[in-house]
C-alpha positions as CSV (number, residue, x, y, z in Angstrom):
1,X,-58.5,-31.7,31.8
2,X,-60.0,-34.2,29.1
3,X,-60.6,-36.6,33.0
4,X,-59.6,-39.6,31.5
5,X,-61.9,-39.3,28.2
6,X,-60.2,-40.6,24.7
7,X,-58.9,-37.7,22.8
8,X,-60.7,-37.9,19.2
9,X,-58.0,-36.7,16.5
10,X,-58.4,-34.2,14.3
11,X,-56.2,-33.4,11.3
12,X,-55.8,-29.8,10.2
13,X,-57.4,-30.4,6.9
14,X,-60.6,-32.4,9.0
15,X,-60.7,-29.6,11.4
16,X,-60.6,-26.7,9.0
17,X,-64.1,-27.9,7.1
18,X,-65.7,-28.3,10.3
19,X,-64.8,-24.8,11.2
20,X,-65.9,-23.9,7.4
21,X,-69.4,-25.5,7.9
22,X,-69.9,-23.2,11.1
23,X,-68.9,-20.5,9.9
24,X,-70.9,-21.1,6.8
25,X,-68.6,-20.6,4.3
26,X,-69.1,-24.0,2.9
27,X,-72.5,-22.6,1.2
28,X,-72.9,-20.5,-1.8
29,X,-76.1,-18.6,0.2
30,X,-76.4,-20.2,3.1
31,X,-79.1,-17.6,4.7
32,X,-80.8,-16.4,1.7
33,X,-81.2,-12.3,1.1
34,X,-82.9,-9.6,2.4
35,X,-82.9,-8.0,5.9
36,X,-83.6,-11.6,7.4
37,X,-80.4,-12.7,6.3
38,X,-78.9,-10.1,8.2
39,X,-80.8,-10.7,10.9
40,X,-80.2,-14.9,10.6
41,X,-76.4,-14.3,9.8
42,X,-75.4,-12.2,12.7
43,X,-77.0,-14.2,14.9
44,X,-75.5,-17.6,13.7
45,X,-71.9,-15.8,13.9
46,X,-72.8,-14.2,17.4
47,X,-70.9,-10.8,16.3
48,X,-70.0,-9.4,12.7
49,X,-67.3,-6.8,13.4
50,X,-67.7,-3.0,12.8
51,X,-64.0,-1.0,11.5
52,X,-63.6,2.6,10.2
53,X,-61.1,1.5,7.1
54,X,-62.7,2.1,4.1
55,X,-60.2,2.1,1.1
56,X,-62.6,-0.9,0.3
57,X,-66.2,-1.2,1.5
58,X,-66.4,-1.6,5.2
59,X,-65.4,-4.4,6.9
60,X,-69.2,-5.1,8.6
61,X,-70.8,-5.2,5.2
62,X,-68.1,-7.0,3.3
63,X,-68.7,-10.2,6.2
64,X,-72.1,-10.1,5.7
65,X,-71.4,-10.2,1.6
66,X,-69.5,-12.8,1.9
67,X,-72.0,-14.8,3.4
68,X,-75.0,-13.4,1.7
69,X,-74.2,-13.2,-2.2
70,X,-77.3,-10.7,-2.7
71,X,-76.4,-8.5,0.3
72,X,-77.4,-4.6,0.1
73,X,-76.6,-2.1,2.9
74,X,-79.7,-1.3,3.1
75,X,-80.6,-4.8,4.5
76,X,-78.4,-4.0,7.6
77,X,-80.2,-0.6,8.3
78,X,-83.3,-2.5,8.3
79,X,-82.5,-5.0,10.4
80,X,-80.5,-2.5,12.4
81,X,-82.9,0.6,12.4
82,X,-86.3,-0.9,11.9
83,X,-86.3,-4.4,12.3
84,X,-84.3,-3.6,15.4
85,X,-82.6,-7.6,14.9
86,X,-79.6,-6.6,15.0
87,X,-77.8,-3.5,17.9
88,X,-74.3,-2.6,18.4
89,X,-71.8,-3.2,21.6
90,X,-68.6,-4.5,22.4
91,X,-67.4,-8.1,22.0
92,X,-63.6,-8.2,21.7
93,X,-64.4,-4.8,19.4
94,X,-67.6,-2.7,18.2
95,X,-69.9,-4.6,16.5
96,X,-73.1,-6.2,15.1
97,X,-74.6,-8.2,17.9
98,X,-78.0,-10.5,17.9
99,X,-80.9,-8.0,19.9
100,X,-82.0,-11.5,21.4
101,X,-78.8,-11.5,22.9
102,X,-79.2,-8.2,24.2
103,X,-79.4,-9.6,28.1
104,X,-75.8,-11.2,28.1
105,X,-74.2,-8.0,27.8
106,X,-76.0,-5.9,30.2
107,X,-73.2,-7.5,33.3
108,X,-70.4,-5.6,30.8
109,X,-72.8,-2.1,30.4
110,X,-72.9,-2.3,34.5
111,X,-69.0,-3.0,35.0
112,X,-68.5,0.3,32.5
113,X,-71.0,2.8,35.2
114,X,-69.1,1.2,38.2
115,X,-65.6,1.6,36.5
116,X,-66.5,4.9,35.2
117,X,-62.7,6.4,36.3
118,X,-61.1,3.5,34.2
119,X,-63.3,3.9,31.1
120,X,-64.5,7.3,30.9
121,X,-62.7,9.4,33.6
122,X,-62.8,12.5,31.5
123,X,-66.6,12.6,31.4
124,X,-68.1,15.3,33.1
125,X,-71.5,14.7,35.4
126,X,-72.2,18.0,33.4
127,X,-71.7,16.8,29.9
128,X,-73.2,13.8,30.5
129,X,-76.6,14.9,31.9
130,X,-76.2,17.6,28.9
131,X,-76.5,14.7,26.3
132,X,-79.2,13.0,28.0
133,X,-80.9,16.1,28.2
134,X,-81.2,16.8,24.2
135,X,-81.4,13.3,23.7
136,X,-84.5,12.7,25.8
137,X,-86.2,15.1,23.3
138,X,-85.1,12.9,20.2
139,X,-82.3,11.1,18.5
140,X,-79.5,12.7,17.8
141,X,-75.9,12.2,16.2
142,X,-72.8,14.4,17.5
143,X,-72.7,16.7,14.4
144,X,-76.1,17.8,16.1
145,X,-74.7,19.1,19.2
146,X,-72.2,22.3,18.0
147,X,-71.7,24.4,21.1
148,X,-68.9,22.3,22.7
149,X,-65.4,23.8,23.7
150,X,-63.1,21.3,22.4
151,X,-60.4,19.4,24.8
152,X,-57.2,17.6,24.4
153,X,-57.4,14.2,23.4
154,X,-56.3,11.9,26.0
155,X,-55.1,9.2,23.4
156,X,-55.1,9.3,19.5
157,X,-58.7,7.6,19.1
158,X,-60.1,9.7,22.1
159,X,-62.4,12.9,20.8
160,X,-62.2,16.6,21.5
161,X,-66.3,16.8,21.8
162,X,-67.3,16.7,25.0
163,X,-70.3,15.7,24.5
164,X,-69.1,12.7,22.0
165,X,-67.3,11.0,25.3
166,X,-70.5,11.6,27.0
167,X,-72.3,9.9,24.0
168,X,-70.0,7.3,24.4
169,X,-70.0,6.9,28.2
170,X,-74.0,6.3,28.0
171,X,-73.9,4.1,25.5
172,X,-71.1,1.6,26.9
173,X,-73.1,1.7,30.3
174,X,-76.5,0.8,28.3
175,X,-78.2,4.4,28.4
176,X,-78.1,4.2,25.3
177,X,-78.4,2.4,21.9
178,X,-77.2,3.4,18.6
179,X,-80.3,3.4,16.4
180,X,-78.8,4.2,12.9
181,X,-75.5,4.3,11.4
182,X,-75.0,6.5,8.3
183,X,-71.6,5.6,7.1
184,X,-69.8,5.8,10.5
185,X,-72.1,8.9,11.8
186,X,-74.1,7.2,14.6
187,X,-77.4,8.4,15.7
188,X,-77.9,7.4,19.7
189,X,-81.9,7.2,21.1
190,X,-82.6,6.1,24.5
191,X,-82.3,2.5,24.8
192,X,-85.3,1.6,26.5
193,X,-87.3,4.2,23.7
194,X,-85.3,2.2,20.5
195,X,-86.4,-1.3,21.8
196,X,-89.9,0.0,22.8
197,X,-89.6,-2.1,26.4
198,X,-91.6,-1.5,29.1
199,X,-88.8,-2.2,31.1
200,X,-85.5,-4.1,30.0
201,X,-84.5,-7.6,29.9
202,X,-83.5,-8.9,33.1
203,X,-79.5,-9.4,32.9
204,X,-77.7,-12.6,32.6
205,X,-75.8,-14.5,35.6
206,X,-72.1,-14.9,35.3
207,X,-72.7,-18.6,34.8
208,X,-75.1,-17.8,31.7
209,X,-72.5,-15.6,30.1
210,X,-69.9,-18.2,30.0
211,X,-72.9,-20.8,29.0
212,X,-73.7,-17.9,26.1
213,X,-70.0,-17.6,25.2
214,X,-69.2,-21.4,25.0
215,X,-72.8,-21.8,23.0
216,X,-72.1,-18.9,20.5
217,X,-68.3,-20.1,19.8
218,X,-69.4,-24.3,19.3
219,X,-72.1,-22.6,17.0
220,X,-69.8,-20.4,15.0
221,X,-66.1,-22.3,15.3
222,X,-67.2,-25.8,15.5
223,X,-64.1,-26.8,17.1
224,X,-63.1,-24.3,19.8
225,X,-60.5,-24.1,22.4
226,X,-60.5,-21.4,25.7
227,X,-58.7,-18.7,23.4
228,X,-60.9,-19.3,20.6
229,X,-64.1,-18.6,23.3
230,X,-62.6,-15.7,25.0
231,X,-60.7,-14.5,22.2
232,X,-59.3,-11.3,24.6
233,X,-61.3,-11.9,27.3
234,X,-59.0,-13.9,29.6
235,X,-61.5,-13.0,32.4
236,X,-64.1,-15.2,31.1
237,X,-62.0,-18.5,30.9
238,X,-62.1,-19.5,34.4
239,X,-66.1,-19.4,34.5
240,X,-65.6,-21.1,30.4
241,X,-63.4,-24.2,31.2
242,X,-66.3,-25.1,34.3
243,X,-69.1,-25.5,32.0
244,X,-66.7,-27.1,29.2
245,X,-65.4,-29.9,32.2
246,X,-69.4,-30.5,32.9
247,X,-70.4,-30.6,28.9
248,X,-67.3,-33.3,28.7
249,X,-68.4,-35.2,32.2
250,X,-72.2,-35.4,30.5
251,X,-70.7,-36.5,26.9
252,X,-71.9,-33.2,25.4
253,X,-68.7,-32.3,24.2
254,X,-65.5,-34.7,23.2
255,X,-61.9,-33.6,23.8
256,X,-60.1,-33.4,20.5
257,X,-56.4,-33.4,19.7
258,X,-55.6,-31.4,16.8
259,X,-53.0,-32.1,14.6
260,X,-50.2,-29.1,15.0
261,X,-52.1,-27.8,18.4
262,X,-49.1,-29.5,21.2
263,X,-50.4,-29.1,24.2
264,X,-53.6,-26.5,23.6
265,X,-56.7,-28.3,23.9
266,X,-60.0,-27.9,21.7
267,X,-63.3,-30.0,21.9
268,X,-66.2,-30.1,20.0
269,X,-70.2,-31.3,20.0
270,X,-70.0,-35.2,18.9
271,X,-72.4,-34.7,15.6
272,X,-69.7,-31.8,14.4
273,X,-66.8,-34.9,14.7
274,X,-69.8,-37.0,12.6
275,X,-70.6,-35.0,10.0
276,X,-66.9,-33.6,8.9
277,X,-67.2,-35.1,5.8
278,X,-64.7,-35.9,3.0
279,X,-65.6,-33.2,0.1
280,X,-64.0,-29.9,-0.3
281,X,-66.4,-26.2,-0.5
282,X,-66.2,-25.6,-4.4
283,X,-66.4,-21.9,-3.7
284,X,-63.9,-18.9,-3.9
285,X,-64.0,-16.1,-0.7
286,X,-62.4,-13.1,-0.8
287,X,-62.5,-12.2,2.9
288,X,-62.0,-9.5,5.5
289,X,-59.0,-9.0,7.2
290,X,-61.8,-8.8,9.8
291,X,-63.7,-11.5,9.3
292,X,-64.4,-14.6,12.2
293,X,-62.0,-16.8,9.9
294,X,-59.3,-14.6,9.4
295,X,-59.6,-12.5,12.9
296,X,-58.0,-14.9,15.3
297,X,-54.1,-14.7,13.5
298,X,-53.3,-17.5,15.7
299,X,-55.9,-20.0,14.9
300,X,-56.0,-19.2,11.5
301,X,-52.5,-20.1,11.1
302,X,-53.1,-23.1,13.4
303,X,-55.7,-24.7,11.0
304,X,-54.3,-23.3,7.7
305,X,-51.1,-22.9,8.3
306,X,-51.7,-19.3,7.1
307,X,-51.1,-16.9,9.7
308,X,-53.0,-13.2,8.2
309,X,-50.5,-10.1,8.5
310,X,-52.8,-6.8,9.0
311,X,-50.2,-4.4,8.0
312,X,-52.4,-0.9,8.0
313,X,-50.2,0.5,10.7
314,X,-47.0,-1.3,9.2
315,X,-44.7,1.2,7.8
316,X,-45.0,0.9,3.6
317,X,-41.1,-0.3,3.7
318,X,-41.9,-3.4,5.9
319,X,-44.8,-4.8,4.3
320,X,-45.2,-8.2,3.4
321,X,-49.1,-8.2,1.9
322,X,-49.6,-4.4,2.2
323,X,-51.8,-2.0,3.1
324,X,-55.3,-3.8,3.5
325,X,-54.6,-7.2,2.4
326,X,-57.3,-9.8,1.8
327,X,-57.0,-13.0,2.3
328,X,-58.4,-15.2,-0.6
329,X,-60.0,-18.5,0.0
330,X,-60.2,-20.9,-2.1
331,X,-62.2,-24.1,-1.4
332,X,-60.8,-25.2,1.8
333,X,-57.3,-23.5,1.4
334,X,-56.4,-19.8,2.4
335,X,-54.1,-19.7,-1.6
336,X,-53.5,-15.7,-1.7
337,X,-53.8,-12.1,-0.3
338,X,-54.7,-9.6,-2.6
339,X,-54.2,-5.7,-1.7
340,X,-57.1,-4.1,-3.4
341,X,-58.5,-0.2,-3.2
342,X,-61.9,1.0,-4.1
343,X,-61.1,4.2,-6.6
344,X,-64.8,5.2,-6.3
345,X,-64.2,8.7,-8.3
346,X,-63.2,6.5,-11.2
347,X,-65.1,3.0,-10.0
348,X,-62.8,0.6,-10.6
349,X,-60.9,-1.5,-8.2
350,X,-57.3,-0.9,-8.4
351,X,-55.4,-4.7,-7.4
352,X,-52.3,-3.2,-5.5
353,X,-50.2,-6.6,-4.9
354,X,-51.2,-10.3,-5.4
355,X,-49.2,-12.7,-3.2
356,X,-49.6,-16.5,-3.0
357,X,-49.2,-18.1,0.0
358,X,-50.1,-22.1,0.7
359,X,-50.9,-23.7,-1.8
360,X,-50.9,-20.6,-3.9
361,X,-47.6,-20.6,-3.8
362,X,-46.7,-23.7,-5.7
363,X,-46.3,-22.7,-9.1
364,X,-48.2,-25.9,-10.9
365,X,-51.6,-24.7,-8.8
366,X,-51.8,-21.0,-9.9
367,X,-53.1,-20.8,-13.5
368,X,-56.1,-22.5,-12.4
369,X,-56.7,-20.7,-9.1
370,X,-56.3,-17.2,-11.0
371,X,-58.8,-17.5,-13.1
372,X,-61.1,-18.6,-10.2
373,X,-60.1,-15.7,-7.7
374,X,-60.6,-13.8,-11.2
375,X,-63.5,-14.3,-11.6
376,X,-65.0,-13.7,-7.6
377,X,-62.7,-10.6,-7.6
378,X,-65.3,-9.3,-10.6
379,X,-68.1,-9.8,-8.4
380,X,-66.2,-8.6,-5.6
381,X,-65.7,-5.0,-7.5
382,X,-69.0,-5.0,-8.6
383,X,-70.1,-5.1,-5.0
384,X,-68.1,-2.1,-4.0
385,X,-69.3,-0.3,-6.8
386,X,-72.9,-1.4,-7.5
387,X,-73.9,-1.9,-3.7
């Protein structure tokens, strides 16, 4: 694939700061504060992931913490609600997506209305233009519509409302937006009312969405590969690897070989090779088990040799980490998981199990790396509690 252009080599340890420096992790406060940070943040990422579990704060605002030291929620409902920066669809799950990227998901919104049997066959022509009905007369959440006769769910995440798999079906198809989130209670609006367009943007070619995909990953990984592009979206890769073979024929990108990879390959924009540098972050993260770093098991484990183990679903008896894990970073080194609840009746944060991995796990390292973790995991509580 490389057509006969020298493979650059990589180490693990060289390629894990480059993917530090994209992801920005590498920075104390590498965006600043406010809504603007938000706004600056998810759009440097491309996505910040949006997840139910809360036994600590939620996994969209605990990202954008960890990247913004002086984060508030209230900066994402600004940027969200207001500031409209920021809207919500589907990447590989629900999330925070740049509005200026808006145009690249509008092909996805239309394969939803012309797959409707595959997405949402259990949506009614009835419920749905009952939702739109109410909704053209204002935003509304589902605990605003209460006269549905409730149904049997079709899987365990499906709903019994109705009208919520309406909601749904108009919002995946780009009807509509969700204009406020209030814990995970989601007020919907008409899309074309939230954004205030006269008419929307026009959508994006199939060769612009694979251009989009390859741009957001180089901007966010640093070194990527096809997997780490289309991270489950193994329909995109054909369209990916195209525009990668041009990038590499034009010199915009460089083939790498990466120490550990075998046979998988991964290139990167010549100036990320440059500026690698030799120095080490000086900083501690406690991160997401949902966060960009942490979310693709495999490459994680490629480039740290720390592979993440989510074990929410695990049964108690075969847990390794436990429940909701967190994996602790530590300059450039992943050197722990901490299992950690929020007891908000009583604030405190209640540390469940510690467990050293890498590094961590030699014992002549720890002393010195618990006080560190220490003294982030006091910060860390005060931003469950304080937030």
């Amino acid at each position: 694939m490389s057509g006969g252009k020298k493979l650059h080599p990589l180490s693990q340890r060289e390629a894990r700061r480059i993917w530090l420096r994209a992801q920005r992790l590498d920075t104390a406060a590498p965006f600043g504060a406010g809504a603007q940070a938000v706004a600056d943040a998810v759009a440097h990422l491309g996505y910040v992931q949006i997840d139910t579990i809360n036994v600590i704060e939620r996994c969209h605002h605990h990202i954008l913490w960890t990247r913004i030291p002086e984060y508030r929620r209230v900066d994402l409902h600004q940027a969200q609600s207001v500031d409209k920066s920021v809207f919500e669809y589907w990447t590989h799950a629900l999330s925070y997506v740049p509005s200026r990227d808006l145009r690249f998901f509008i092909p996805l919104m239309r394969l939803h209305k012309r797959e409707r049997e595959r997405w949402f066959e259990q949506v009614t022509p009835q419920d749905l233009r009952k939702v739109m009905r109410l909704i053209r007369q204002g935003p509304l959440t589902i605990r605003d519509i209460d006269d549905d006769v409730l149904v049997e769910k079709e899987h365990l995440w499906a709903s019994r409302k109705p009208s919520k798999r309406a909601l749904q079906f108009a919002f995946y198809t780009g009807a509509l937006a969700i204009s406020e989130r209030n814990g995970m209670l989601k007020t919907y609006e008409l899309i074309g009312r939230h954004f205030g367009w006269d008419k929307p943007p026009k959508a994006a070619s199939a060769t612009e969405v694979a251009a989009y995909l390859l741009d957001r990953a180089l901007r966010s990984q640093g070194l990527v590969s096809l997997d780490s592009i289309c991270h489950l979206d193994a329909p995109s890769k054909p369209g990916v690897r195209r525009i990668i073979e041009a990038c590499v024929r034009r010199g915009e990108l460089v083939p790498v070989m990466l120490e550990g990879a075998g046979k998988q390959e991964h290139w990167a924009r010549p100036e990320f090779l440059e500026e690698k540098g030799e120095g080490a972050p000086e900083l501690v993260h406690i991160l997401s088990p949902f966060d960009p770093l942490i979310i693709q098991r495999k490459r994680t484990g490629l480039f740290f040799g720390y592979e993440h183990r989510f074990e929410a679903y695990v049964p108690k008896h075969k847990r390794q980490f436990g429940y909701f894990a967190l994996p602790v970073l530590v300059d450039d080194d992943i050197v722990a998981a901490i299992d950690v609840k929020t007891d908000r009746q009583n604030r405190k944060l209640l540390l469940q199990q510690w467990s050293w991995v890498g590094v961590g796990a030699k014992r002549g390292a720890r002393n010195t790396l618990k006080v560190r973790i220490e003294e982030e995991l006091d910060r860390f509580e005060r931003f469950q509690l304080d937030n």
